[in-house]
Each structure stands twice: as structure tokens, then as C-alpha cells.
C-alpha positions as CSV (number, residue, x, y, z in Angstrom):
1,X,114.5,102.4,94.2
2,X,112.8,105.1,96.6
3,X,110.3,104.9,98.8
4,X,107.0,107.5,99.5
5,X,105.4,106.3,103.3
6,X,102.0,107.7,104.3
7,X,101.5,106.4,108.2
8,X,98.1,106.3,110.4
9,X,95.8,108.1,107.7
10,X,92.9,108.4,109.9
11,X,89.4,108.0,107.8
12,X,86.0,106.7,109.5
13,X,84.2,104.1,107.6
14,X,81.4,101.9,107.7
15,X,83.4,98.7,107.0
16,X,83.2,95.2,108.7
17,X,81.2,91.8,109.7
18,X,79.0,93.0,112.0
19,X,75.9,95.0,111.5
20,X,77.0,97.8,114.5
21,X,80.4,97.8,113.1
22,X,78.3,98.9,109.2
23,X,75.7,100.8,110.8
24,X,77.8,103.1,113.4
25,X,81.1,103.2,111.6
26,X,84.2,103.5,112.9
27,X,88.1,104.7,112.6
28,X,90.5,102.8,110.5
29,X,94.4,103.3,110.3
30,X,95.9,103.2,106.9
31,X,99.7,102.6,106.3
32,X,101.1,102.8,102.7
33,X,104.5,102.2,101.4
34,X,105.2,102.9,97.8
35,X,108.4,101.8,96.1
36,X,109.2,103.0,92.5
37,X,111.8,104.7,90.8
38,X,110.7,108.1,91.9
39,X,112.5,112.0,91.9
40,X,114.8,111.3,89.1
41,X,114.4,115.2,88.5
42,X,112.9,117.4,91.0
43,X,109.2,117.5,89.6
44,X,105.8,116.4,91.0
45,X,104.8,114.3,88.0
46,X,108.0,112.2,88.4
47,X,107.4,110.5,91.9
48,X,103.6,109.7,93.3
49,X,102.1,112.4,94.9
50,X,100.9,111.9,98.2
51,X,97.8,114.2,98.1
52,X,96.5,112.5,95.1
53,X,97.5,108.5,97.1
54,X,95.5,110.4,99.5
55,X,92.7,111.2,98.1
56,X,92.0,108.1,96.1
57,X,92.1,106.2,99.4
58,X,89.5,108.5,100.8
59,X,87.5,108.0,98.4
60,X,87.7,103.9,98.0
61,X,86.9,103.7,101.6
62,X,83.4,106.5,101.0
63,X,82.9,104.7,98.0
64,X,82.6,100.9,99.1
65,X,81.3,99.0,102.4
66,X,83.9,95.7,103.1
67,X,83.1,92.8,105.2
68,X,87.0,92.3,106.1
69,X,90.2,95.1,106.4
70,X,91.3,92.5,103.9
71,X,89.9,93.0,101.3
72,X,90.0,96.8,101.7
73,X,93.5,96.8,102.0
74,X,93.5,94.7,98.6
75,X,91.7,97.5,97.1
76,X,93.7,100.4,98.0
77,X,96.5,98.3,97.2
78,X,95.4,97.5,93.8
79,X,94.1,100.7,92.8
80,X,97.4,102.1,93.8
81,X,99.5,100.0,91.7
82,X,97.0,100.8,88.9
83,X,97.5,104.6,89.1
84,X,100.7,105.0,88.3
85,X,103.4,103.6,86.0
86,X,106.4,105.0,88.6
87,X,104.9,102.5,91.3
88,X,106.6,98.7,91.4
89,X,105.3,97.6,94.6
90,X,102.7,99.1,97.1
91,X,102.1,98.1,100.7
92,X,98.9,99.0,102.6
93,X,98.0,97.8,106.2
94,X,94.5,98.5,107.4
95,X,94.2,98.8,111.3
96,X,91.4,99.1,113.5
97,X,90.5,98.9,117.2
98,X,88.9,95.2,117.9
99,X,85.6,95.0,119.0
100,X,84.7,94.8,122.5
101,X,84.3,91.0,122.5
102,X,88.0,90.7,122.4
103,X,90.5,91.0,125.2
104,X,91.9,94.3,125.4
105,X,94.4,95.6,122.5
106,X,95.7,98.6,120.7
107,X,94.5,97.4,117.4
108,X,94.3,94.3,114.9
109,X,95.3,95.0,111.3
110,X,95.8,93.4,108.0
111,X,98.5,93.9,105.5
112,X,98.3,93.4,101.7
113,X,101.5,93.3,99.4
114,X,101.3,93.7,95.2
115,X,103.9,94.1,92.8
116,X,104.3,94.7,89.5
């Protein structure tokens, strides 16, 4: 089993509860882990490649407005697993800076597991 980690992918989005927080926007934080069987021969289309993980998260979080980092993190996570056979598990937290109404942090975040 191998492992492919993509840290603190910084995209700006329009996601969460309150109306300032879909109106203005702001930075998220995505981790993702990917375990499969990958690199059993030194070529591209035998491991996930991180450009194209990438680009299908950029466009998941352009493409859609969530309420919660939950359920965004449940639809990278998902579409992930769904892209390629060569994944068996896939692990994506979604972090954020709180709001201003909560007591000062670096940033809350929620993780979503899914396996095969």
C-alpha cells in the first residue's frame, strides 16, 4: 500500500452558513491522503496523479456552494474515490479560519474518511 499526500491546497470559496461567509468568500485548507496500490512500474497512469486530484478539487469547490466543510470534504472525498480504480481509501480535511465570533484560533476543520 502507498500513499500520495497533497497538504494545505489553498483555494478561495464561497462556502459556509452565513450569508458574509457566501457573499465575500474566503480561504479554505485542503489536506488529502490517498492510499492505493500505486507505482507498481514507474508510469503516470499507474499511481493517482496529483495534478489531475488537483484539479478536480478546484473545480468541486468553483462548482458548488456548501453550507458546512463537511459536506465539502464528503464531496471531494467521494469524487476521489470515484476517479480512480488504484485508490482504496482517501482522506480529505477541509480547514478554515473561524469566524470572528469565536475566540481566537489558527483554524477549525473537518475530516471525512471513505473506503472502498
Amino acid at each position: 500500500m502507498s500513499k500520495i499526500l497533497i497538504r494545505n491546497l489553498e483555494l478561495f470559496g464561497h462556502h459556509g452558513v452565513y450569508p458574509e461567509e457566501r457573499e465575500k468568500g474566503q480561504p479554505f485548507w485542503i489536506d488529502v491522503e490517498l492510499e492505493g496500490d500505486f507505482a507498481a512500474e514507474d508510469e503516470l497512469s499507474e499511481t493517482a496523479d496529483y495534478s489531475r486530484v488537483i484539479e478536480k478539487i478546484k473545480r468541486i469547490n468553483s462548482a458548488r456552494r456548501f453550507s458546512l466543510i463537511e459536506s465539502f470534504a464528503k464531496a471531494v472525498a467521494e469524487e476521489l474515490l470515484r476517479e480512480s480504480s488504484l485508490v482504496h481509501r482517501v482522506k480529505v480535511r477541509v480547514k478554515k479560519r473561524p469566524s470572528a465570533a469565536l475566540p481566537p484560533l489558527d483554524w477549525v476543520a473537518a475530516e471525512v474518511i471513505k473506503e472502498r
